[in-house]
One Martini backbone bead per residue (centre of mass of N, CA, C, O) as a GRO file, in nm:
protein
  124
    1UNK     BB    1   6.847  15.709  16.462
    2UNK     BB    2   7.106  15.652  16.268
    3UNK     BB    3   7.027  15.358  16.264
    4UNK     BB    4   6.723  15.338  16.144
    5UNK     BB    5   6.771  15.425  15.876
    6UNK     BB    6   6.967  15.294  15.789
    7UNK     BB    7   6.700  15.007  15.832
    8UNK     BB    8   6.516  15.128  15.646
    9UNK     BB    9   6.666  15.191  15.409
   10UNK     BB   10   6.762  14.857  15.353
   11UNK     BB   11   6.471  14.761  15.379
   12UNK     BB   12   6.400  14.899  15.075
   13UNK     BB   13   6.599  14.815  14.903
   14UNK     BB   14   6.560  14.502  14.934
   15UNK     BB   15   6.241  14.555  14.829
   16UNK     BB   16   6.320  14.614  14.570
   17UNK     BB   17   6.525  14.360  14.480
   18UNK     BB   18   6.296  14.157  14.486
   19UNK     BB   19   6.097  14.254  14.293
   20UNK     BB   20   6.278  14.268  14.028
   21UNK     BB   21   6.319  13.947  14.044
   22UNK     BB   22   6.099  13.918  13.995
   23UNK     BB   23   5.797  13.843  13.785
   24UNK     BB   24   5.641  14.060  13.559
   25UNK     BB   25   5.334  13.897  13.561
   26UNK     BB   26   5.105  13.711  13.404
   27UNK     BB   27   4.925  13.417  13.391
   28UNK     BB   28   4.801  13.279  13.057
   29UNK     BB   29   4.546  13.151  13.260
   30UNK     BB   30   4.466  13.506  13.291
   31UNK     BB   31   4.423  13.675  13.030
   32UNK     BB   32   4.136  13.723  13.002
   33UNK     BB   33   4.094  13.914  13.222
   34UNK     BB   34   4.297  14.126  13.004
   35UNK     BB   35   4.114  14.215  12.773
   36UNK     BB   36   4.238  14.529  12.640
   37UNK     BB   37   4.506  14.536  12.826
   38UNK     BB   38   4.803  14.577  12.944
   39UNK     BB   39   5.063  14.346  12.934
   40UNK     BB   40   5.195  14.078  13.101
   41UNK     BB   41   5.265  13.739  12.968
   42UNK     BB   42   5.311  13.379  13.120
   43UNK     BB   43   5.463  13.110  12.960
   44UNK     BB   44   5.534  12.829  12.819
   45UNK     BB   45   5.583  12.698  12.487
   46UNK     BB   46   5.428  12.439  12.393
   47UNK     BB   47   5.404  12.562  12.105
   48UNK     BB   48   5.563  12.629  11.772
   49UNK     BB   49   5.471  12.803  11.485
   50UNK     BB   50   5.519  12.828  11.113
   51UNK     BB   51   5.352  12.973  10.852
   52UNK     BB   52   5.501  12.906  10.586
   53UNK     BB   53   5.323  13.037  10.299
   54UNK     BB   54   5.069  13.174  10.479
   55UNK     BB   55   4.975  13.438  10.415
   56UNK     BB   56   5.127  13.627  10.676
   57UNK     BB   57   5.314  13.425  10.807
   58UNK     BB   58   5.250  13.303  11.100
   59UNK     BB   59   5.348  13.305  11.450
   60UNK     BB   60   5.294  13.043  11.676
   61UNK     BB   61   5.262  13.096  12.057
   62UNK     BB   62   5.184  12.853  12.288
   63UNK     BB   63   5.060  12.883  12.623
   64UNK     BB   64   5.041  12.617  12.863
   65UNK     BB   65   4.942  12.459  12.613
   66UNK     BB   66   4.834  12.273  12.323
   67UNK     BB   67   4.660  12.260  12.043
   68UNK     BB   68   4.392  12.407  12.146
   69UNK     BB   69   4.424  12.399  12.491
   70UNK     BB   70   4.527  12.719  12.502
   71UNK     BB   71   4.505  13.027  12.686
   72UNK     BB   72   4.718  13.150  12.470
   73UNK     BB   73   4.909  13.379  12.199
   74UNK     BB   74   5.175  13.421  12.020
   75UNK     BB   75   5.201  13.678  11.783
   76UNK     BB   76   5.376  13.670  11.450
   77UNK     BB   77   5.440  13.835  11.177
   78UNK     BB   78   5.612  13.775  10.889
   79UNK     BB   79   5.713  14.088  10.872
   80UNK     BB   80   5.856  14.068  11.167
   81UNK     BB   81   6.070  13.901  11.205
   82UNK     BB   82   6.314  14.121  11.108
   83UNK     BB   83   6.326  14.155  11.456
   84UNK     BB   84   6.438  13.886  11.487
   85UNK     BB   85   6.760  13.706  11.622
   86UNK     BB   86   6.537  13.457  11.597
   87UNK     BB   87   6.355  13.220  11.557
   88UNK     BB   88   6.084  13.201  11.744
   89UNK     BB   89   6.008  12.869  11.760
   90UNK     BB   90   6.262  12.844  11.943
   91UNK     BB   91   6.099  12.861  12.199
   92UNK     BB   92   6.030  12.600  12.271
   93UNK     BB   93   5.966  12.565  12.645
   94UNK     BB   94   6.013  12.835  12.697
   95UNK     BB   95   6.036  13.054  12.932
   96UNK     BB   96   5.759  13.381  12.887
   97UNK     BB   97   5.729  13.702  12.818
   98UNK     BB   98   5.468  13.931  12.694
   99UNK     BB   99   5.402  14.238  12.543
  100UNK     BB  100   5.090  14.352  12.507
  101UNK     BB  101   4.817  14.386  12.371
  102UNK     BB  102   4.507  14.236  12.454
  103UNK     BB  103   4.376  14.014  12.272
  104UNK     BB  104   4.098  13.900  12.103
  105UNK     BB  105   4.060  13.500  11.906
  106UNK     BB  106   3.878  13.325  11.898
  107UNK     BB  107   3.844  13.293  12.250
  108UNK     BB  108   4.137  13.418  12.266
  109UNK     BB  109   4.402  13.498  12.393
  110UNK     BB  110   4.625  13.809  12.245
  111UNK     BB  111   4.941  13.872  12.144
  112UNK     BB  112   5.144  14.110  11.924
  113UNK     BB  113   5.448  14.063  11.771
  114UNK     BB  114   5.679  14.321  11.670
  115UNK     BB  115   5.918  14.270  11.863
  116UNK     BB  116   6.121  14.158  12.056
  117UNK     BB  117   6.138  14.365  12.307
  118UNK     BB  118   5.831  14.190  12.400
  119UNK     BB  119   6.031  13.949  12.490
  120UNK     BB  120   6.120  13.732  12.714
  121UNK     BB  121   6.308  13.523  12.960
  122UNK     BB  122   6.209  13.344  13.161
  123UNK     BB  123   6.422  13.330  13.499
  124UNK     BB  124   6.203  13.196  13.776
   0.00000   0.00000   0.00000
């Protein structure tokens, strides 16, 4: 009996670390899927814009494709930037998840991001 405990432990254990190591969240190909929804959406960033100097100043991180045929866009407004300790557009090519409200804009998903902490680095 207390071998089993032990053996079910252990498997229980096991599989909380390999979700763990998981990368949670959506293809950035499937965010439209989730518009209106609070999601992680995740996917390599194809090109990486800053229009300084342009209204709002804002930051395009296109996923998984290149503009204008991009299924993603993380948006980060130039008054946001001062959150973040890296220049966003720096992310160009990185696997990234980004946290937060899809909303639709001209028929694209997209999340704003306004905060550091809701990007991370797909290490998977």
């Amino acid at each position: 009996m207390k071998k089993a405990l032990v053996f079910i432990t252990l498997t229980l254990l096991a599989s909380q670390v390999a979700l763990a190591a998981k990368p949670i969240g959506i293809d950035a190909k499937d965010a439209f899927r989730r518009i209106g929804n609070k999601a992680t959406v995740c996917g390599v960033v194809a090109t990486a814009k800053y229009l300084k100097g342009s209204g709002k100043e804002p930051t395009f991180l296109n996923l998984a494709d290149t503009y204008p045929k991009h299924p993603f866009t993380v948006v980060i407004w130039g008054k946001d930037r001062d959150q973040f300790d890296y220049a966003p557009e720096s992310l160009k090519g990185e696997s990234i998840c980004v946290r937060g409200l899809i909303e639709q804009y001209r028929g694209k998903p997209q999340i704003v991001a306004s905060s550091q902490n809701q990007i991370r680095l797909d290490k998977s």
